[in-house]
KESEKE-748674 format. One record per residue (C-alpha): residue in three letters; y, z, x. Coordinates in steps of 0.02 Angstrom, whole numbers, plus 50000, padded with zeros to 5 digits. Each point is the difference from the previous one (the first is absolute). Layout:
REM KESEKE-748674
alaYZX/...
//
This chain:
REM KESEKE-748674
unk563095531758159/unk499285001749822/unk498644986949973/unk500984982049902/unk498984991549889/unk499124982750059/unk500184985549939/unk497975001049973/unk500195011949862/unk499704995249828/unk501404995949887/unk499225008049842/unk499955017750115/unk501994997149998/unk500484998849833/unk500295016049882/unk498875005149865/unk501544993949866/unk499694980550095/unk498314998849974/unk500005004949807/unk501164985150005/unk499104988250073/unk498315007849925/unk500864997349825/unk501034980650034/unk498004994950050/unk499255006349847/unk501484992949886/unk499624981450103/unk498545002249969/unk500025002949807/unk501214985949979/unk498854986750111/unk498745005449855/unk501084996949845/unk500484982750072/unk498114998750020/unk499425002249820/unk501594993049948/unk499684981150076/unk498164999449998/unk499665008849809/unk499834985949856/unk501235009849889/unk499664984749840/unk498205005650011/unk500295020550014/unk501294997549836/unk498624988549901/unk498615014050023/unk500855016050040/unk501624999149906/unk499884988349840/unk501345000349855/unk498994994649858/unk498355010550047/unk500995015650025/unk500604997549811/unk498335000349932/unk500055017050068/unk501305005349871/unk500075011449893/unk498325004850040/unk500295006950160/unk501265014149941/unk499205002549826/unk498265000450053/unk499535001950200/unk501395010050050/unk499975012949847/unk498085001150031/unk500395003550197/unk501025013049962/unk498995008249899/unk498285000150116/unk501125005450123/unk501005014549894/unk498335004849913/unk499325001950168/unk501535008850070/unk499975014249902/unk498135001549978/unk500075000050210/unk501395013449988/unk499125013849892/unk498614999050100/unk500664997050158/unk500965018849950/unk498365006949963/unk499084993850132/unk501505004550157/unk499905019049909/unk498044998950006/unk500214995950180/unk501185012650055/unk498965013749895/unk499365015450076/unk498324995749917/unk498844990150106/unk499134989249878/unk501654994349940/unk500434994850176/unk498304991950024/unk500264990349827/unk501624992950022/unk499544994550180/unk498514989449960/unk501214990449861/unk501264998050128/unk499114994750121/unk498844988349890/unk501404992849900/unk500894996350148/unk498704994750116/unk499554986149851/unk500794981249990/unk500805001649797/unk499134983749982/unk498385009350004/unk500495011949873/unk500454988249871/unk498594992350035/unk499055014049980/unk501085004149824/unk499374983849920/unk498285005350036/unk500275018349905/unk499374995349831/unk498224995450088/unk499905012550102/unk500535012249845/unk499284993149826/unk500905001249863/unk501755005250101/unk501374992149996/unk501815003550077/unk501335005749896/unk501134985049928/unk499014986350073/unk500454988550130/unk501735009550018/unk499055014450004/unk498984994350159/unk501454993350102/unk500915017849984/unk498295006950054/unk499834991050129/unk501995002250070/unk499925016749966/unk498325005650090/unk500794990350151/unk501545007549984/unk499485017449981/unk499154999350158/unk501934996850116/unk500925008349858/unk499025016150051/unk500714997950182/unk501564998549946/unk500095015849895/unk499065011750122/unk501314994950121/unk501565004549857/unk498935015749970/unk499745006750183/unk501914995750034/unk500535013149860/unk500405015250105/unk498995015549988/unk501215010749943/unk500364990249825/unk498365006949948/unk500495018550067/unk501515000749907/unk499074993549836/unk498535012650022/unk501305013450055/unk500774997749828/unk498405003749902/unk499174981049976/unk498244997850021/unk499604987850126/unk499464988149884/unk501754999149918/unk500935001750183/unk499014983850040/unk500374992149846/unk501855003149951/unk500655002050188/unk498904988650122/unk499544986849911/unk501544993049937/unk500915001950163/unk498394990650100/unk500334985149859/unk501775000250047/unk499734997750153/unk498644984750002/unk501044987349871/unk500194990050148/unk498204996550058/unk499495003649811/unk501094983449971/unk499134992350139/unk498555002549916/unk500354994149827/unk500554984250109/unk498184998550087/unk499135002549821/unk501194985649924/unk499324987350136/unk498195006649994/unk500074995849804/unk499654983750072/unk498245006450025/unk499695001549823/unk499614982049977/unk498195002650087/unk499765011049819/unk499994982149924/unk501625002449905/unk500504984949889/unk501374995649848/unk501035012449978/unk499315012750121/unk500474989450169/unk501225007050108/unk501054992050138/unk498724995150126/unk498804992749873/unk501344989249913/unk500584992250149/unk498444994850054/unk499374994549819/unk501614990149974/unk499664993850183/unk498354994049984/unk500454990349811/unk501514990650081/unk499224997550183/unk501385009950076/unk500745015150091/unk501524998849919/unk499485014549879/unk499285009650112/unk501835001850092/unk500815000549843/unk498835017249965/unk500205005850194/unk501964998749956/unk499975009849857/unk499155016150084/unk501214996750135/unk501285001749850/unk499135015949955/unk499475008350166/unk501584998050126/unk501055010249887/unk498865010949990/unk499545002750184/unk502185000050031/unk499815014449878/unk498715008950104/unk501094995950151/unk501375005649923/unk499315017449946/unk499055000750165/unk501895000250093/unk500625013349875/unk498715011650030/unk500174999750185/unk501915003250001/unk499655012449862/unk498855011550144/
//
């Protein structure tokens, strides 16, 4: 006779795979809404509304935060965008080049700028003019938050176009030489703009990181009419004694950035089915 199962044996070794992604999956949703009644009944909502979420603070923050923090967040983080995209170009085809200090060069930034907190090179930016008498960057304190967002961002933008570079086939570049361009030009007018095309979607995701890392620039000491998001929330914060405009500025990058990241989603998708 073939061998019965006891009654000894384990209920759990019974059930099928689909079962215990059931049960796995009721236990986990039990568990999330034992949690929600949790904060529900014990949070003082009065007292998270009076300091997190107060009508007449928030209205202080108007029109100022559109007019002046946002427009200066989006330029640090533009300025710094396209100062991280030329020379994260010229540093991914200094590290792909067939001449060794090139290579050598564009390592070491990588690897520096990456390996370093962004705190530490703003920090390092606001100490520039001692450490260089008589310099000074380029349209002031704009000039030093695009620095500083675009020495970060050259360092990942780098990655991103070595990988768009490397994924352009071989024989692009044969056809173009076979038709009489230099290399120079092949590169230029045939492998470049089809490695752009095809990093828009982590480019995006990086102009998203440099728009929340403009909140860095306060450690320049911006003030006035040079504070961005981050530094007018907590200004406004610390004047009225509470958060309330520090959410009111953490809502409007959300206003700004979840587009933005659908977009990269949404150009992410299209590329795949496009392969």
């Amino acid at each position: 006779m073939a061998d019965q199962p006891t009654t000894a044996e384990p209920v759990r070794a019974r059930l099928s795979p689909r079962k215990k992604q059931q049960i796995s999956r009721g236990v986990q949703y039990a568990i999330l809404v034992v949690a929600l009644v949790v904060v529900a009944l014990y949070a003082d909502w009065g007292s998270l509304a009076q300091n997190f979420a107060k009508a007449d603070v928030a209205e202080q923050a108007l029109p100022d935060l559109f007019t002046i923090a946002l427009r200066n967040t989006i330029i640090y983080a533009a300025g710094g965008f396209i100062f991280a995209f030329v020379l994260g170009l010229l540093l991914a085809l200094m590290r792909i080049s067939q001449v060794r200090p090139y290579r050598w060069i564009a390592l070491l930034y990588i690897e520096i700028f990456r390996g370093l907190p962004a705190l530490l090179i703003f920090l390092m930016i606001t100490f520039l003019p001692l450490a260089l008498p008589g310099f000074e960057v380029p349209f002031g304190t704009y000039g030093q938050g695009i620095l500083g967002l675009g020495l970060v961002g050259a360092a990942y933008q780098a990655e991103v176009f070595r990988a768009g570079l490397q994924a352009v086939p071989k024989g692009q570049t044969e056809a173009a030489r076979s038709l009489g361009m230099s290399a120079s030009r092949a590169q230029v007018t045939v492998v470049i703009p089809q490695a752009v095309r095809m990093v828009i979607p982590p480019t995006t995701n990086q102009f998203v990181s440099l728009l929340k890392d403009s909140s860095l620039v306060l450690f320049l000491g911006v003030s006035g009419e040079y504070v961005e998001l981050a530094k007018f929330g907590n200004d406004l914060a610390s004047q009225y004694a509470n958060a309330t405009p520090i959410m009111v500025a953490g809502v409007t990058y959300l206003i700004v950035t979840i587009p933005l990241g659908y977009l990269a989603s949404r150009l992410e998708g299209r590329k795949g089915r496009n392969r």
